[in-house]
N, C-alpha and C positions, 0 to 999 in steps of 0.2 A: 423393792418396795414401791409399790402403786400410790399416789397421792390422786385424789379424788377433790376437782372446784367445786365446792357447796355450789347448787343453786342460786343464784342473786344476781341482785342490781343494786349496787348500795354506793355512796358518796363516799371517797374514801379521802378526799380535800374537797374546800368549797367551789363547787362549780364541776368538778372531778368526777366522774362515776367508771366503778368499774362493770361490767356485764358478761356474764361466762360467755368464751366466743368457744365455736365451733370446733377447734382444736383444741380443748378440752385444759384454755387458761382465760387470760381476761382481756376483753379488750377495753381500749382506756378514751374514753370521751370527756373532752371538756367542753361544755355548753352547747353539745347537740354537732361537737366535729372530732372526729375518730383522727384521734392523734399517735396512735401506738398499739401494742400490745404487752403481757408477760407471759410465762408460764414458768411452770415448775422444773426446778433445779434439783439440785441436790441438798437436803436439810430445812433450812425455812429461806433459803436462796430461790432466786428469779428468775430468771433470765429476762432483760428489759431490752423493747424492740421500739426505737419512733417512727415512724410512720412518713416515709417520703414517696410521695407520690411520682409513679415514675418506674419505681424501684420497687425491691423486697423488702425496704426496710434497713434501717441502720440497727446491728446489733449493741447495745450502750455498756452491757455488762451485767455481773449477778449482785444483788441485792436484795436486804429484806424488802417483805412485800412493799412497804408503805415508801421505802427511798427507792422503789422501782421505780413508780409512780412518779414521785418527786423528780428522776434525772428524764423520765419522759418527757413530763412537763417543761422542765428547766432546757432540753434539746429543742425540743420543738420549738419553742421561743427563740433561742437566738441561733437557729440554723446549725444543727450540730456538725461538728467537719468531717467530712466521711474520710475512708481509705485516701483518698487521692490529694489528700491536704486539701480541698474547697469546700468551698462552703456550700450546700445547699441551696 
């Protein structure tokens, strides 16, 4: 089953927008700095990426769209711990 990103750019929390990125899910900016990505999983699942520069990306896990968002948000903030037990 093929899942298709509508078109947009839409607030999905205050300050929060998501914008269809290039690979064909969303990338996640809050107040004009790209902190992450999702895309599409399996059923109304995620797959939620933060955004460390540096790297590829910390993978966070699947979740509905809207708590994708949220553990993005919620990583990027307090340094999420990658593989190697440190912190960010």
């Amino acid at each position: 089953m093929e899942r298709r990103v509508p078109p947009a750019k839409r607030e999905i929390l205050p300050g929060v927008t998501l914008t269809v990125s290039v690979m064909g899910g969303y990338s996640i900016e809050r107040d004009g700095d790209y902190i992450g990505w999702i895309h599409a999983s399996f059923g109304d699942r995620w797959n939620a990426y933060v955004r460390r520069p540096g790297t590829v990306g910390d993978l966070l896990g699947r979740y509905a769209e809207e708590e994708a968002v949220r553990a993005i948000v919620t990583a990027w903030d307090a340094g999420a711990v990658i593989s190697n037990g440190r912190r960010s």
